[in-house]
C-alpha positions as a printed Julia matrix, in Angstrom:
95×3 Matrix{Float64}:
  -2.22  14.18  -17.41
  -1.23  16.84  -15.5
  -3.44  19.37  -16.6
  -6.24  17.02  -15.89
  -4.99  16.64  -12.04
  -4.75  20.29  -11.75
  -8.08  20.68  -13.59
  -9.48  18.58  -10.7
  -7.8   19.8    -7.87
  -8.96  23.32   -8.71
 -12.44  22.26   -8.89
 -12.41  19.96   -5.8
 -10.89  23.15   -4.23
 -13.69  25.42   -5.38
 -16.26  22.94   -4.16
 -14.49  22.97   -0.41
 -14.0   26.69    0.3
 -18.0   27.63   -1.1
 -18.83  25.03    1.49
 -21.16  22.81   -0.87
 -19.09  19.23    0.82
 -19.77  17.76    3.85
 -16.68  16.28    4.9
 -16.18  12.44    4.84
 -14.79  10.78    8.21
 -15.06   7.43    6.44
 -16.77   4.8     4.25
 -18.17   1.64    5.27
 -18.5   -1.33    2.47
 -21.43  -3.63    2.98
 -21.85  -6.59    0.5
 -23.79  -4.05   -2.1
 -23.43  -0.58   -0.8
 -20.51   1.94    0.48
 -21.88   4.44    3.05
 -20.73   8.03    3.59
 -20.2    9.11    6.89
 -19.34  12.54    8.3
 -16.83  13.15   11.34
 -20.3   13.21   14.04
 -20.59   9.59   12.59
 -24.1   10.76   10.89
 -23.95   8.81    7.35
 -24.7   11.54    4.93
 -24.58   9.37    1.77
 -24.96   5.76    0.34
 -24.03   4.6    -3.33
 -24.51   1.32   -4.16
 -21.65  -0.99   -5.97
 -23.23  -1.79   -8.53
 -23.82   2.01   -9.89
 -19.98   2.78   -8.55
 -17.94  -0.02   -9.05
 -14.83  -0.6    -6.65
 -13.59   2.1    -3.76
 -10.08   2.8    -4.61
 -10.06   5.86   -1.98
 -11.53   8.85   -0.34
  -9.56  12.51    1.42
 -11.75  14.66    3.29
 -14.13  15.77    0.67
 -14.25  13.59   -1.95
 -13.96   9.46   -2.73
 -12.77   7.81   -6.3
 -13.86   4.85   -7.41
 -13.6    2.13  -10.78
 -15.95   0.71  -12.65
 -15.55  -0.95  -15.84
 -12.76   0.76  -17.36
 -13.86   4.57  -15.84
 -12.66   6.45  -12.61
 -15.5    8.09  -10.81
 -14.33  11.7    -8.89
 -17.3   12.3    -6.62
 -17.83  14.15   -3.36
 -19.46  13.65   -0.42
 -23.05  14.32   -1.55
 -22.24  11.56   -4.22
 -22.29  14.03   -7.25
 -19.9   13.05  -10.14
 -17.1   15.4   -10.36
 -15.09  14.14  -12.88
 -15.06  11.13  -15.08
 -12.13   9.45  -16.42
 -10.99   6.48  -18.85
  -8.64   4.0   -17.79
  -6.74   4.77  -20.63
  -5.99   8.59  -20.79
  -5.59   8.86  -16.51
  -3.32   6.02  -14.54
  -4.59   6.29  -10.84
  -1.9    3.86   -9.42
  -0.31   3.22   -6.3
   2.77   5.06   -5.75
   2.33   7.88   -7.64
């Protein structure tokens, strides 16, 4: 497990310092959508539920979410970074 967080960190990293992520300020949840905005307030992305599943969290340049049994990595321009089942990664809170 930790090889997989420091697999991810690394590439979150390398995505942030070649400047390909907008940075998120926040997220707003509608009824069937979460919206990416940047610190101007300009939304730079939208996903809806339904292809993402539930927002567990977002940092600066990236947001994870759950759907089904799968965590979703992604950054601000919504690309998948990483994918990973319930059962071989334990996102919970605390740790």
């Amino acid at each position: 497990m930790t090889k997989r967080l420091f697999t991810i960190l690394l590439f979150l990293l390398a995505i942030a310092t070649r400047g390909l992520c907008q940075q998120i300020s926040y997220i707003e949840e509608t009824k069937n959508w979460y919206y990416v905005y940047n610190e101007q307030g300009k939304r730079i992305g939208g996903l809806s539920r339904s292809s993402v599943g539930e927002l567990k969290g977002w940092g600066s340049d990236f947001f994870v979410s759950k759907r089904y049994s799968f965590y979703y990595i992604c950054d601000a321009i919504e690309r998948v970074v990483e994918l990973a089942e319930d059962s071989k990664m334990s996102l919970t809170e605390g740790s």
